[in-house]
C-alpha positions as CSV (number, residue, x, y, z in Angstrom):
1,X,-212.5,115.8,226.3
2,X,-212.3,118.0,222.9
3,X,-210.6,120.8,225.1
4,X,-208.0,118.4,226.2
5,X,-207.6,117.3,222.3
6,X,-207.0,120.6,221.4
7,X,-204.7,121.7,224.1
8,X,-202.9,118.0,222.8
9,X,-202.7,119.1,219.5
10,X,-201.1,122.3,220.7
11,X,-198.3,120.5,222.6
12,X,-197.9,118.5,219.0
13,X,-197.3,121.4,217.0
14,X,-195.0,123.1,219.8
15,X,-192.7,119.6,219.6
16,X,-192.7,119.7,215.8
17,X,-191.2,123.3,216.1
18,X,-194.1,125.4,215.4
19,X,-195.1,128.3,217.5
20,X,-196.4,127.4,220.2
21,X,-199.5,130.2,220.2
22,X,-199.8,129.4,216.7
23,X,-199.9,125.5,217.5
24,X,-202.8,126.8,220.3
25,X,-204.7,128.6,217.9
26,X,-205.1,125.9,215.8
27,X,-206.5,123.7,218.2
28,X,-208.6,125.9,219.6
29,X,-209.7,126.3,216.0
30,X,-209.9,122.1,215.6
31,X,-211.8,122.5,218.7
32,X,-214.5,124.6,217.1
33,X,-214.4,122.6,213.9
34,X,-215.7,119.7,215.4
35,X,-217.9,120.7,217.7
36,X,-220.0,122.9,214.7
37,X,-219.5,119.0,212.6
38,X,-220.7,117.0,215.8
39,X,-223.8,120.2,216.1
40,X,-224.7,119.8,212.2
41,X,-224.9,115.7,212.6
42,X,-227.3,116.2,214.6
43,X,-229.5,118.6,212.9
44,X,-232.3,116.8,210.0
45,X,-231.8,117.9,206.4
46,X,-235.2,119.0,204.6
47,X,-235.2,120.1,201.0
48,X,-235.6,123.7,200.4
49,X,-235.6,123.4,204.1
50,X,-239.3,122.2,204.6
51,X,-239.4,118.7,202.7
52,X,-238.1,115.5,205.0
53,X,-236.6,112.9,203.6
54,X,-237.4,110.5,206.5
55,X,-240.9,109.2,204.9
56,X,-240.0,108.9,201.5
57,X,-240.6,105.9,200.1
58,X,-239.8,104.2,196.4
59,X,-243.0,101.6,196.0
60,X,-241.1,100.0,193.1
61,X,-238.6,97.8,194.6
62,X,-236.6,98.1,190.9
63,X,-236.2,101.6,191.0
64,X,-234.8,101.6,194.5
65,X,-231.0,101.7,193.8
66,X,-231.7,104.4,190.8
67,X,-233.8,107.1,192.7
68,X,-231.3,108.8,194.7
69,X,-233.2,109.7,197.7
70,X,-231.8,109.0,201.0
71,X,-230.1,105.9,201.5
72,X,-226.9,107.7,201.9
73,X,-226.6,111.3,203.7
74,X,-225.2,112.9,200.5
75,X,-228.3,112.2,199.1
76,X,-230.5,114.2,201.4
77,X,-230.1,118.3,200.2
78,X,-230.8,121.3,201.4
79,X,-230.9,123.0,197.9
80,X,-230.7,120.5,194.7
81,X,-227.9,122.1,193.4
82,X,-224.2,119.6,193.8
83,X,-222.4,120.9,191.0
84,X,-221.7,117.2,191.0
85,X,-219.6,115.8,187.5
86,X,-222.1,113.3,187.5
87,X,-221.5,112.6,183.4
88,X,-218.1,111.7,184.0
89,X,-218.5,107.9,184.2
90,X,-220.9,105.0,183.3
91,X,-223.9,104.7,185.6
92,X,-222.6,107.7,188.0
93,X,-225.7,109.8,187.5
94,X,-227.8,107.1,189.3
95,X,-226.5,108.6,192.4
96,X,-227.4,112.4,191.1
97,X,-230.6,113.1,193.9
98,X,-233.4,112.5,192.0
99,X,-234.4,116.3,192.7
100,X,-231.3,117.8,191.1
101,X,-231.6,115.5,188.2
102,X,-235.2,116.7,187.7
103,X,-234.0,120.3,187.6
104,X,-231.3,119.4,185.5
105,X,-234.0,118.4,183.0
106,X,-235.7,121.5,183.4
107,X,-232.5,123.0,181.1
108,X,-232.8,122.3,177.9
109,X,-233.7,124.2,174.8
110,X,-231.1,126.8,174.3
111,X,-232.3,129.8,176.2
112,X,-233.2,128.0,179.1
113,X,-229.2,125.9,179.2
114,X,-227.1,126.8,182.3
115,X,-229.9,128.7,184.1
116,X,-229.7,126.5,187.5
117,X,-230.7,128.8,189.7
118,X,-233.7,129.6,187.9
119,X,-234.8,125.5,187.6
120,X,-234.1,125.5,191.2
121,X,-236.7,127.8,191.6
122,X,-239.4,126.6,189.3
123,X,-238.8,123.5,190.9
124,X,-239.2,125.0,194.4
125,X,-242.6,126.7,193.5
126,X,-244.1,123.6,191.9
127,X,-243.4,121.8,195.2
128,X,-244.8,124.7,197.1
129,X,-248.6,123.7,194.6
130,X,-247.9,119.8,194.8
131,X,-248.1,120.5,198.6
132,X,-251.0,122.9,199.0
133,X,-253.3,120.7,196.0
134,X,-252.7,117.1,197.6
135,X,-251.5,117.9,201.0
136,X,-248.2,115.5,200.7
137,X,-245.0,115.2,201.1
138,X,-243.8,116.6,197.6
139,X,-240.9,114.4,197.5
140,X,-243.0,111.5,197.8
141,X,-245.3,112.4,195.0
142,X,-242.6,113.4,192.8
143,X,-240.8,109.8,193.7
144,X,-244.4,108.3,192.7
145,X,-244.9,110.1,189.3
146,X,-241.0,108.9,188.4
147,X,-242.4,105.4,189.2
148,X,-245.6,105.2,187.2
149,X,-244.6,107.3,184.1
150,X,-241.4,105.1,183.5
151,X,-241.9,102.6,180.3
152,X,-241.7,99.0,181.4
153,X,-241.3,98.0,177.7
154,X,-240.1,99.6,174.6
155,X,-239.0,98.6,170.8
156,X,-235.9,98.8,169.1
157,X,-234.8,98.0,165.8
158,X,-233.3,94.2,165.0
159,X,-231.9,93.0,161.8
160,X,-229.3,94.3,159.2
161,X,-228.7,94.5,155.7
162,X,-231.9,96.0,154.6
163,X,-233.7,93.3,156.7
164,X,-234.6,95.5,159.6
165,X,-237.4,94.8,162.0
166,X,-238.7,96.0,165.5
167,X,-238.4,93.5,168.8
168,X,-240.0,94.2,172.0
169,X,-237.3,94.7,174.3
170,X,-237.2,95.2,178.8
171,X,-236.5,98.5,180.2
172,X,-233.6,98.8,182.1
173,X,-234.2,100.3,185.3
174,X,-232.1,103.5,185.0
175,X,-233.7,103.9,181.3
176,X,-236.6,103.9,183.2
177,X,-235.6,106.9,185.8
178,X,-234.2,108.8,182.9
179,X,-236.9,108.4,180.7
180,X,-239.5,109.2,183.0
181,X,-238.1,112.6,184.3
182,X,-237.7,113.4,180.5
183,X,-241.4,112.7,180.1
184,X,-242.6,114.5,183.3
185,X,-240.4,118.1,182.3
186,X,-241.1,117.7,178.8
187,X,-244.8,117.5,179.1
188,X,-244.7,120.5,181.8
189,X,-243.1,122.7,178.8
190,X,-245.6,121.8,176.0
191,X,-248.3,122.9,178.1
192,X,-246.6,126.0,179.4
193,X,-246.4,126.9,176.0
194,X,-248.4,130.2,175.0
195,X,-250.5,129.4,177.8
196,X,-251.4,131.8,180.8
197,X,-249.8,129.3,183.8
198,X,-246.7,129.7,184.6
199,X,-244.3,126.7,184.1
200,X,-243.8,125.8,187.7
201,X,-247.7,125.6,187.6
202,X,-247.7,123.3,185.0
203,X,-245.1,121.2,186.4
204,X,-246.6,120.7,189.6
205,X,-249.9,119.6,187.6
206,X,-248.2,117.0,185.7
207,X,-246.3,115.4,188.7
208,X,-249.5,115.1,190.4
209,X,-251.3,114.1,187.6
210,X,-248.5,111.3,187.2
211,X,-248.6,110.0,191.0
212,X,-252.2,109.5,190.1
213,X,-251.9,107.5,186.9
214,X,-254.1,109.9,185.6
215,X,-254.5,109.5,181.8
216,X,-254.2,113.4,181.5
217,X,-250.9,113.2,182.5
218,X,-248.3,113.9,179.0
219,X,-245.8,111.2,180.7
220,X,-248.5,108.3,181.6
221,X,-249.8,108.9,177.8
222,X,-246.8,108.5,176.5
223,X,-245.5,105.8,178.8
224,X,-249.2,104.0,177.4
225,X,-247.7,104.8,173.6
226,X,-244.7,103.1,174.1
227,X,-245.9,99.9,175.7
228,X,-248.6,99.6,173.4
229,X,-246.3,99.8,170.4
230,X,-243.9,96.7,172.3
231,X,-246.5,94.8,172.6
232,X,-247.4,94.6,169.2
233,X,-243.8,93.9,168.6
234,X,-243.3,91.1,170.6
C-alpha cells in the first residue's frame, strides 16, 4: 500500500509538471519517511535510554496536571533537553517534563548559567545512585520527592499603609512543583559545598532522602519551616 502511495504521488508531481524522476524520487523518499515514522511509533521511549515512563505514577492527585510526565508522548524524552520557550507564556512551563525542569534548576549561580549539557549529566549520574541505593525506577522517586517536599501552606503579607500583617495563605499547585524542585537542587548545592561528594552524589541523596520524608532531607526541612510558620499565621 505505501509503494502504491508513493508511485501515486509520483504520477502527482508528473501532472503538475514536475519531472517525472524527480516526482519518483520523492516518493520513494515519502515512502521511506513514513515507514522510519510508523518503525519509531512503535519503539518505547526511556530516559537516558534506561528509565520507562510506563510505571510512573504521581500519588498526589493535585500535582497530576503540573508534573509533566507522560500523559502526552512529548512528554516522554530520550534526553531532558527540549530547548523548549517554555517562559514565553503564563502557566506554559507546567508542560516542561519535570526532568528538564529539574535540570534547568541545576543552572543557576553565574558560573554554572547556560551549562545544559553538563546539568544533563549530573542529573544522569544521580539517577544512575537513586537506582543502585533503592533499587527503583528513578523517575518515580524523583516524582515522589517533588510531591512530599512541596509546601501545602505558606504566609504572605496582608495590610497596607504601615498596617502590615502575615495571613496563612494555600499553595497553588504549580507553586508547589516549582517550589519543590527549587528546594530539592538547592539543598543538593549547599551540601556539595566544600565537601568531598560530588554534586550529582549529593543530589541523588536528597531526592531519596525526600521520597522518604526523611527529616534529613534540606527540602522536607524547609517545607516543615514553612508550614509551621502558616500555621501560626492563620
Amino acid at each position: 500500500r505505501d509503494a502504491q502511495e508513493s508511485r501515486g504521488l509520483g504520477d502527482v508531481y508528473k501532472r503538475q509538471g514536475i519531472n517525472a524522476e524527480y516526482g519518483v524520487g520523492l516518493g520513494i523518499l515519502s515512502f521511506f519517511l513514513i515507514s522510519f515514522l510508523s518503525v519509531m511509533a512503535q519503539v518505547e521511549v526511556k530516559l537516558f535510554n534506561k528509565w520507562s515512563y510506563d510505571d510512573v505514577t504521581v500519588p498526589d492527585i493535585s500535582l497530576q496536571d503540573y508534573i509533566a510526565i507522560k500523559e502526552k508522548e512529548k512528554f516522554r524524552q530520550l534526553l531532558p533537553h527540549t530547548a523548549g520557550k517554555y517562559h514565553a507564556r503564563q502557566f506554559r512551563k507546567a508542560t516542561c517534563p519535570v526532568v528538564e525542569r529539574m535540570v534547568n534548576s541545576l543552572m543557576m549561580y553565574g558560573r554554572n548559567s547556560g551549562k545544559k549539557l553538563k546539568a544533563v549529566r549530573i542529573v544522569k549520574h544521580a539517577f544512575e545512585i537513586v537506582h543502585l541505593s533503592t533499587g527503583n525506577n528513578p523517575i518515580q522517586v524523583l516524582v515522589e520527592a517533588i510531591v512530599n517536599g512541596a509546601p501545602r501552606e505558606d504566609s504572605t503579607r496582608v495590610g497596607s499603609a504601615g498596617t502590615v500583617r502575615r495571613q496563612a495563605v494555600d499553595v497553588s499547585p504549580l507553586r508547589r512543583v516549582n517550589q519543590a524542585i527549587y528546594l530539592i537542587c538547592t539543598g543538593a548545592r549547599e551540601s556539595a559545598f566544600r565537601n568531598i561528594k560530588s554534586i550529582a552524589e549529593c543530589l541523588a541523596d536528597e531526592i531519596v532522602n525526600a521520597s522518604k520524608n526523611s527529616g534529613t532531607s534540606y527540602a522536607i526541612k524547609k517545607k516543615d519551616e514553612i508550614e509551621r510558620i502558616a500555621r501560626g499565621n492563620r
